[in-house]
VOROZA-852192 format. One record per residue (C-alpha): residue in one letter; z, x, y. Coordinates in steps of 0.02 Angstrom, whole numbers, m for minus. Each point is the difference from the previous one (the first is absolute). Example, Ala and Ser with C-alpha at 12.3 -4.5 7.8 and 13.67 -1.06 7.14 Angstrom:
! residues 2
VOVO a 390 615 m225
VOVO s m33 69 172
! end
This chain:
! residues 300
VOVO x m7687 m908 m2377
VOVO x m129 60 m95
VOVO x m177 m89 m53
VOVO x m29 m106 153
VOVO x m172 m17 101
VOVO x 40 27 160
VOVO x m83 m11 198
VOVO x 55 38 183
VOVO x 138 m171 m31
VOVO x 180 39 m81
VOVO x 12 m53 m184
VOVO x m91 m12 m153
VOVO x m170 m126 m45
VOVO x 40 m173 m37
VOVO x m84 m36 m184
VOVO x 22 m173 m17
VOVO x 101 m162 m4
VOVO x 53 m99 m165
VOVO x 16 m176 m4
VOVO x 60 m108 m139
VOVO x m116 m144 m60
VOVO x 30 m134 m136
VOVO x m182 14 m58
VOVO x m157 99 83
VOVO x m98 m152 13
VOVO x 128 m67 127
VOVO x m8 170 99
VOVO x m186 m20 3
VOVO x 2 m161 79
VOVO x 120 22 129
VOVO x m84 174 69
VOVO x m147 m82 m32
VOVO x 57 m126 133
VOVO x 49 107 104
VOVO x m155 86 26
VOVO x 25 153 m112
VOVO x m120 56 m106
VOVO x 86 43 m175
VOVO x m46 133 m111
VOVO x m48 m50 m179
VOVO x 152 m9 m130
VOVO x 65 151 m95
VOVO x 168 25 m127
VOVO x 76 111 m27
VOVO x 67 83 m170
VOVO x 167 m63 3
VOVO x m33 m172 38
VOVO x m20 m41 173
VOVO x m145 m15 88
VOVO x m47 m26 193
VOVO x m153 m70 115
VOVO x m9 107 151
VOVO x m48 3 173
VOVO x m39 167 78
VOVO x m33 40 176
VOVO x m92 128 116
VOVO x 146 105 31
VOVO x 34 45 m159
VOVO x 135 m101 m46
VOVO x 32 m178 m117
VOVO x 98 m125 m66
VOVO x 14 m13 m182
VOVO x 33 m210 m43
VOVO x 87 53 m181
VOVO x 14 m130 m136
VOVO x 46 5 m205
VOVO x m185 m5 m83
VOVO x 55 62 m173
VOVO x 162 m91 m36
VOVO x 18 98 m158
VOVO x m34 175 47
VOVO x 111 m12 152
VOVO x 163 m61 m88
VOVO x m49 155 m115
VOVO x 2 111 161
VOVO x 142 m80 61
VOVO x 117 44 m178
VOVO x m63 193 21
VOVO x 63 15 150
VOVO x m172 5 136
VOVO x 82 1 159
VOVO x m152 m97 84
VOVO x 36 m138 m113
VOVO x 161 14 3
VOVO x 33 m30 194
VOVO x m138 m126 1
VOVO x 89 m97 m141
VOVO x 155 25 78
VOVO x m55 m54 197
VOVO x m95 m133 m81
VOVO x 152 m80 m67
VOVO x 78 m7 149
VOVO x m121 m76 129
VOVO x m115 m121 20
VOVO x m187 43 4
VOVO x m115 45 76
VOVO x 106 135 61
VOVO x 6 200 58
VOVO x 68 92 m112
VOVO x m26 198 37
VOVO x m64 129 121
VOVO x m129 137 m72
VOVO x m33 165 103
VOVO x m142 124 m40
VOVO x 60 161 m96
VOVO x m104 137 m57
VOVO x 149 82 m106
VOVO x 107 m148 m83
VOVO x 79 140 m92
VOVO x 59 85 163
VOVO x 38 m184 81
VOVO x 124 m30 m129
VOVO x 64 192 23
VOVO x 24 m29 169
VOVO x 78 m184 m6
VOVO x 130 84 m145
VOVO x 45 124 117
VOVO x 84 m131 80
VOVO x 35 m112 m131
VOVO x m124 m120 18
VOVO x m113 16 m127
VOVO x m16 m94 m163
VOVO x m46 116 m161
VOVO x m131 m82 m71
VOVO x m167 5 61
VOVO x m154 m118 m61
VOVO x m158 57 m38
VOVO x m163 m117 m33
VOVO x m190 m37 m15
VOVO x m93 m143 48
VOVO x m158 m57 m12
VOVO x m93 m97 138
VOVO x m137 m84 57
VOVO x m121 49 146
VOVO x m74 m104 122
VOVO x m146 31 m69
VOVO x 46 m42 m152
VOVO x m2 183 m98
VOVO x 174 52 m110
VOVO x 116 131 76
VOVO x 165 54 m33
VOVO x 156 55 96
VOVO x 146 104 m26
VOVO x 194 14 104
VOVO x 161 64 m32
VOVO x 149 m84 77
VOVO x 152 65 62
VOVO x 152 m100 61
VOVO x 162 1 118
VOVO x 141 m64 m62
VOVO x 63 m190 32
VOVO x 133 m108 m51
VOVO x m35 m123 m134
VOVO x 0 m163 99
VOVO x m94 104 163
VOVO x m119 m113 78
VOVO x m148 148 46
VOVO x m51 134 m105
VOVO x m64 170 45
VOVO x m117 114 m88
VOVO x m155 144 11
VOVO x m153 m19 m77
VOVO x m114 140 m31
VOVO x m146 m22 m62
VOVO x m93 117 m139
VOVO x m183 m62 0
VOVO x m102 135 91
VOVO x m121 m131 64
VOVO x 47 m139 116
VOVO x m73 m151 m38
VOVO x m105 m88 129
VOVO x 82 m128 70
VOVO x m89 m19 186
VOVO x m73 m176 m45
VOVO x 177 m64 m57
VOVO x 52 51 168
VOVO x m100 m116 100
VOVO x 107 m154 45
VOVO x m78 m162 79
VOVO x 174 m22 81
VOVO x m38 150 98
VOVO x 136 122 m85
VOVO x m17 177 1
VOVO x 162 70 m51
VOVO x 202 m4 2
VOVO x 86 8 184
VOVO x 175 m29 m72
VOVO x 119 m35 m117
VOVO x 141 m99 59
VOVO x 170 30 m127
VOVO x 182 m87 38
VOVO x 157 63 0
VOVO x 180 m13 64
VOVO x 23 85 83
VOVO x m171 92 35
VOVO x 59 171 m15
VOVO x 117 m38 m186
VOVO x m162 63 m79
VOVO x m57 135 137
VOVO x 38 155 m134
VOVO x m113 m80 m148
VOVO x m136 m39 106
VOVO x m14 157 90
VOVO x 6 72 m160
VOVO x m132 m91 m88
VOVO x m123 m8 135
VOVO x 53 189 65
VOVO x 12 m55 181
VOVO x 135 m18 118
VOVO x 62 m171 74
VOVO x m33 m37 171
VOVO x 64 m153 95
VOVO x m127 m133 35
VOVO x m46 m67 164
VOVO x 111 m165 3
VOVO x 132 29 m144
VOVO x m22 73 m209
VOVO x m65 160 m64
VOVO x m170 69 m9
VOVO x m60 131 m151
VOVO x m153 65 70
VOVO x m141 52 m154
VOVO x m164 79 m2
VOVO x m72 m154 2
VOVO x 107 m156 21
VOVO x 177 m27 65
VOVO x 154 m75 m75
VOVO x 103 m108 120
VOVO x 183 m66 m58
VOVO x 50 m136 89
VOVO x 150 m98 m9
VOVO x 7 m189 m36
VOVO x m4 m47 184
VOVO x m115 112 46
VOVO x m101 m58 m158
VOVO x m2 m179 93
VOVO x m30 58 160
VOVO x m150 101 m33
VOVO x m84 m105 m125
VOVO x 86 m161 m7
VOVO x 45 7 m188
VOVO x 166 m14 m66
VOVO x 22 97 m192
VOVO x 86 m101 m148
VOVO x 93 169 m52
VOVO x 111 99 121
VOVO x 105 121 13
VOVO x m116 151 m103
VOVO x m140 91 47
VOVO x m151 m79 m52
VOVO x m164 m14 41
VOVO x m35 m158 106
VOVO x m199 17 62
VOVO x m131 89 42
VOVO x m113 m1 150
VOVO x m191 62 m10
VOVO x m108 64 142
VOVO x m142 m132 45
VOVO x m149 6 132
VOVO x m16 m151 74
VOVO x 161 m117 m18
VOVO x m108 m156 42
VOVO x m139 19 m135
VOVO x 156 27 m152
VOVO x 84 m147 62
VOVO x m151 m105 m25
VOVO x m19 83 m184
VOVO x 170 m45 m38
VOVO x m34 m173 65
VOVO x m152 m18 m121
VOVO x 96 76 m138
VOVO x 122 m160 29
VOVO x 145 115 62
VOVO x 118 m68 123
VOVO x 73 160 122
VOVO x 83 16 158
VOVO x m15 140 127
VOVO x 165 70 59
VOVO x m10 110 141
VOVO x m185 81 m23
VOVO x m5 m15 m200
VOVO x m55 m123 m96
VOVO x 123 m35 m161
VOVO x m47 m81 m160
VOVO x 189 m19 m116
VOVO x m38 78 m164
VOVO x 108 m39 m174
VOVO x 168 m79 m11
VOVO x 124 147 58
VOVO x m59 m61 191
VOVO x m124 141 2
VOVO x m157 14 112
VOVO x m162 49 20
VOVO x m38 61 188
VOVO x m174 53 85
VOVO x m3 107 179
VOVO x m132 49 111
VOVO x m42 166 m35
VOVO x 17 115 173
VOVO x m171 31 113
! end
């Protein structure tokens, strides 16, 4: 597949993760609490708007939530597939929640060429500008084009590309200082039964081959992340969490690389989280699907 940044592992760059909020202000607090430090708010054109938090390896999670009410039912009735899927997942789950998987593209036109080829790929693309605020408080602005894979209407994880058409990066190095000790994305975990029902779309999205994992599941290696899918036992058994929705791939958590287990528990302790190590991770549950936050020991 074309358009995808690429290294010595098997598949394509992990852009980011989407996840569902009722308001921003409630995202703030909780990854707040959790020791995150969250990048000021910015909305987009068509109505939603997000709070991020951004880490060292180049990856983030996007906490999503309606901040124009008027111009996003607007977006919504022309037919803005970002709006529409969020609409659409928000009305059928309970938030906070994770909504979508975004991968790094530096062609969305030849993403969605590729993903047609085998009938994957949804026609419309979405194009937008945002502005932003820096750190240091100056103005900036942003551009992306979004591509998307097909899914049914009532799928519970969305896939899509984002490239992006600014020619200069912001800075975002001080947003990527955690005082929970995060510096970047290990994993993200995904259910489904069983495993391998979704093995063709994912390889196809992320452009990387399933392998089996150690104990049980599938692995998607990427250039900078892995996707594990896991079924609901196995879901339990590695980190003792039990989904409200089964039977469909979804996404259930995601697990970020930390340096020194010991000194993010105590952060999460002071940020009033309760979390309970299974095996050697530490797991916080996250939204009302039974999702999770996890942290890991990055290797020596």
């Amino acid at each position: 597949m074309t358009g995808g940044i690429r290294d010595d592992r098997a598949g394509r760059a992990l852009d980011h993760v989407v996840l569902p909020f009722e308001s921003l202000d409630e995202a703030r607090r909780l990854f707040t609490a959790l020791g995150f430090t969250v990048a000021p708010d910015a909305v987009h054109p068509f109505g939603t708007g997000n709070a991020c938090v951004f880490f060292a390896d180049g990856t983030y999670l996007e906490p999503l939530a309606i901040a124009d009410p008027a111009a996003y039912e607007a977006a919504k009735s022309a037919g803005n597939l970002f709006v529409a899927r969020d609409a659409g997942f928000r009305s059928r789950h309970g938030l906070p929640s994770i909504s979508a998987i975004a991968f790094r593209s530096a062609d969305a036109l030849g993403d969605r060429a590729a993903l047609a080829e085998k009938r994957l790929a949804e026609a419309e693309l979405v194009e937008f500008s945002r502005n932003f605020r820096t750190p240091a408080g100056e103005d900036a602005s942003v551009s992306f084009r979004l591509a998307f894979a097909c899914a049914e209407p009532d799928s519970h994880v969305h896939f899509f590309f984002c490239q992006p058409l600014h020619t200069k990066a912001p800075d975002r190095s001080t947003l990527t200082r955690h005082p929970n000790g995060v510096s970047g994305l290990a994993r993200i975990v995904l259910s489904d039964c069983p495993p391998d029902k979704s093995r063709e779309l994912l390889a196809t999205v992320s452009d990387s081959r399933a392998d089996e994992g150690s104990h049980g599941g599938l692995c998607f290696e990427l250039a900078n992340t892995t996707l594990h899918v896991l079924s609901d036992a196995l879901l339990v058994e590695d980190y003792g969490v039990k989904q409200n929705v089964s039977g469909e791939l979804r996404v259930c958590g995601i697990v970020l690389n930390v340096a020194d287990m010991a000194a993010t528990r105590a952060c999460l302790a002071a940020g009033g989280h309760s979390s309970e190590m299974t095996g050697d991770r530490l797991v916080v549950p996250f939204g009302k699907d039974g999702g999770f936050i996890a942290f890991e020991e990055s290797p020596a």
